[in-house]
C-alpha positions in Angstrom: 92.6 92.0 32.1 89.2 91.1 31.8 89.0 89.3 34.8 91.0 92.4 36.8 87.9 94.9 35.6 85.4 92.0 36.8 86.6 92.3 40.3 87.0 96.4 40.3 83.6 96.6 39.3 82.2 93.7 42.1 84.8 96.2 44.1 83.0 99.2 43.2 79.4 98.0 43.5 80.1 97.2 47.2 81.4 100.1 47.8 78.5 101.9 46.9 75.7 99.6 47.9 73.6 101.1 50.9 73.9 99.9 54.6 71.2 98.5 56.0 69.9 100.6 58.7 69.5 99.0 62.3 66.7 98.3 63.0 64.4 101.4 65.6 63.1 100.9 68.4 59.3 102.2 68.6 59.1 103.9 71.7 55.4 104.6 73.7 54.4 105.5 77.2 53.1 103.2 79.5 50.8 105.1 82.6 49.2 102.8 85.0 46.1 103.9 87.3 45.9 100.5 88.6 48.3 98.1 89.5 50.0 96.1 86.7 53.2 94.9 84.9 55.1 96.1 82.1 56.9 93.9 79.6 60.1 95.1 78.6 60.1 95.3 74.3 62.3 93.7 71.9 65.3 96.0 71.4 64.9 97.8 74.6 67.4 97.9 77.2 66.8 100.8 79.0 63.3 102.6 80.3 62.7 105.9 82.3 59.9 105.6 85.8 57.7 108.4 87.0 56.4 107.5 90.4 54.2 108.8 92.4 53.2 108.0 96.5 49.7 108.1 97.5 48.7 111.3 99.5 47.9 110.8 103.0 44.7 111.1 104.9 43.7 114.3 106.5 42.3 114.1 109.5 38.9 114.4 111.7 38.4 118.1 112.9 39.3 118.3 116.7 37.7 119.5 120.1 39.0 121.5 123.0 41.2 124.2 122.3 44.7 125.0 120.6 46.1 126.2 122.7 45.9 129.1 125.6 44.5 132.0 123.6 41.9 130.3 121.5 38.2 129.9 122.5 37.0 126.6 123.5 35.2 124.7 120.3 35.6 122.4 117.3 38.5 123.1 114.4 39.1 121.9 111.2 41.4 119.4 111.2 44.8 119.1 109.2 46.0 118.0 105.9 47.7 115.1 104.9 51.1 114.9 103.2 51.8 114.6 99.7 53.1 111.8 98.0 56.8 111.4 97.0 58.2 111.7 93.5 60.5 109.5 91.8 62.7 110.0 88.8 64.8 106.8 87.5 66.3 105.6 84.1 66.3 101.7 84.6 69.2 100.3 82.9 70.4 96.2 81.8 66.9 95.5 80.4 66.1 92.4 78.3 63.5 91.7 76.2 60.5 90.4 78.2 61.5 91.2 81.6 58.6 91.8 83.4 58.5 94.8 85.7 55.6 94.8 88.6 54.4 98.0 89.1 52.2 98.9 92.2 50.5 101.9 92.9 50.1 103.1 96.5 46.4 104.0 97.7 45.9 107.5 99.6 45.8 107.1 103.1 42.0 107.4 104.6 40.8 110.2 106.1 40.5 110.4 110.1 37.0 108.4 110.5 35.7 110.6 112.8 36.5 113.9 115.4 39.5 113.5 116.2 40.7 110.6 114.8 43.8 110.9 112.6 44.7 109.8 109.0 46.3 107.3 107.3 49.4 107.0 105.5 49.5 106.9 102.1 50.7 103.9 100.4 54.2 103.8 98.3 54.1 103.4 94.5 57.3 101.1 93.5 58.3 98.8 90.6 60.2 96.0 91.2 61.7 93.0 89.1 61.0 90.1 90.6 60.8 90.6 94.3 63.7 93.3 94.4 62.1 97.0 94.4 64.2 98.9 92.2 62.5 102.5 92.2 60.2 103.8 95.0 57.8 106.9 95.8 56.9 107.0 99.0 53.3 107.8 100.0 52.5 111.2 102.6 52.0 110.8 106.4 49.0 110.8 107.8 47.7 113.9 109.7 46.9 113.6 113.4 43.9 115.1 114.8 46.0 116.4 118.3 49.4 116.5 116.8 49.6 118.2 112.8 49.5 117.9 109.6 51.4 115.1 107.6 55.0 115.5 106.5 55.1 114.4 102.5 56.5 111.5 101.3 60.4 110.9 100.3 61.4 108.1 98.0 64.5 105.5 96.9 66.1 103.9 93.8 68.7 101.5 93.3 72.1 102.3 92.2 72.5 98.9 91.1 70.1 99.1 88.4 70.2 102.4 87.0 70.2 106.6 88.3 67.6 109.0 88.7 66.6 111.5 91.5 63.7 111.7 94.5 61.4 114.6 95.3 59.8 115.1 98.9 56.3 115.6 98.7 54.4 118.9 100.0 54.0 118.9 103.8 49.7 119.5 104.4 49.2 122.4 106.7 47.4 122.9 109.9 43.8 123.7 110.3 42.4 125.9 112.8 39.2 127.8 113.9 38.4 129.5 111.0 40.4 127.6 108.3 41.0 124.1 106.7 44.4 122.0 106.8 45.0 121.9 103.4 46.9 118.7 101.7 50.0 118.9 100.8 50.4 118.4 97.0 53.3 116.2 95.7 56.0 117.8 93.9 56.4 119.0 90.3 59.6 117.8 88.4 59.4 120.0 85.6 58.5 117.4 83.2 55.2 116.7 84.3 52.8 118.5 87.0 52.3 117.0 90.4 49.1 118.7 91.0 46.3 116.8 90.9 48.4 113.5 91.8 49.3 112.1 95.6 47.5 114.9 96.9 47.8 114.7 100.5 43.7 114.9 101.7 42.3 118.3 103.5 41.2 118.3 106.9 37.5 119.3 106.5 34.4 118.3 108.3 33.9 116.2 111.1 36.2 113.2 109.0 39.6 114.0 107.2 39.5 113.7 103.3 41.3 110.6 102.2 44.6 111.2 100.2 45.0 110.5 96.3 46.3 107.3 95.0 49.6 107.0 93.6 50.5 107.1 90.0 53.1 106.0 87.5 54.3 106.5 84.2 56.7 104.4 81.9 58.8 105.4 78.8 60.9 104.0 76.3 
C-alpha cells in the first residue's frame, strides 16, 4: 500500500510540474546602406527582404526643338526611373547561412547636354552565388528619346514567396518644366519616397538616381 501511494504521488508531481517553454527566438531588423552580409541566427529558419533598385540617371537638358510647334532652344531634360521593389519571405534557413546582400547604385546623371543617364543598379541577396530575391534598378533617361521606365524585380520560387512592385516611370521635361524622377513604389509597410528615386532632369547634366536599399527581418 505504501509503495502504491509512493508511485500516485511521483504520478501526481509529474503531472503537475511545469513544461519548459521552448526556447524564443529574438527577432531584430537588419537595414544595410552599404553592401554587406547577413548571418542567419540560431533558431531562425525563415526571414522577410525589402529590396530596393537604385533610381536611374536623369538626363542632360537637350537642344533643338520637340517637336514642330515648339520654338527652337534648350529644354530640361527627363527623369529617370525609379527603382523596383521587392517583397520576399526566405524560407529553409539554417543557422549561420550567410546571405550577400548588394545594393544597386543610382544610375549617373547624363554628363552633359544631351547626353543620357544611366541605369540604376539592381539590389539583390543571394546565398552563395544563386540570387534569390531581386529589385531591379530604373532606366536611364535619354536626352532625345524620354524619361526612364522604373525598375521591375524577381524572386525565387524555390526558396520562399513574396511579390514585386514596378517602380515610378520619371516624366518628360520640356521648355518650361523639369523631368521629374520617378519615385519607387510604396508597399504599404514602408514608404518608397525618398529611396531609388529615379534622378530629375535639371540643368545642363541629369541628376544621378538614388542608391538602392534593403531591409532584413526576423
Amino acid at each position: 500500500m505504501h509503495a502504491r501511494a509512493t508511485a500516485l504521488a511521483v504520478l501526481l508531481a509529474l503531472a503537475i510540474a511545469p513544461v519548459p517553454a521552448r526556447a524564443a527566438v529574438d527577432g531584430g531588423v537588419a537595414e544595410f546602406t552599404a553592401s554587406g552580409t547577413f548571418t542567419v541566427p540560431a533558431k531562425v529558419t525563415r526571414v522577410q527582404l525589402q529590396l530596393w533598385g537604385g533610381g536611374g540617371g536623369g538626363s542632360g537638358r537637350r537642344s533643338g526643338t520637340l517637336d514642330s510647334g515648339t520654338p527652337e532652344g534648350m529644354y530640361n531634360g527627363n527623369g529617370g526611373g525609379g527603382g523596383g521593389y521587392t517583397f520576399m519571405i526566405l524560407t529553409g534557413l539554417t543557422q549561420d547561412t550567410v546571405l550577400g546582400v548588394n545594393l544597386g547604385p543610382g544610375g549617373p546623371g547624363g554628363p552633359r547636354e544631351d547626353m543620357d543617364g544611366a541605369v540604376g543598379g539592381p539590389t539583390f541577396v543571394s546565398i552563395g552565388e544563386l540570387r534569390v530575391a531581386l529589385a531591379g534598378g530604373g532606366d536611364g533617361a535619354t536626352a532625345s528619346g524620354g524619361a526612364g521606365a522604373g525598375g521591375t524585380g524577381s524572386i525565387d520560387p524555390a526558396h520562399g514567396s513574396g511579390y514585386t512592385l514596378t517602380g515610378e516611370a520619371g516624366t518628360t521635361g520640356d521648355y518650361d518644366s523639369v523631368g521629374h524622377g520617378g519615385a519607387p513604389p510604396s508597399d504599404g509597410l514602408l514608404p518608397g519616397d525618398g529611396r531609388a528615386h529615379g534622378g530629375d532632369g535639371i540643368g545642363a547634366t541629369g541628376l544621378s538616381g538614388t542608391d538602392g536599399w534593403a531591409l532584413i527581418t526576423w
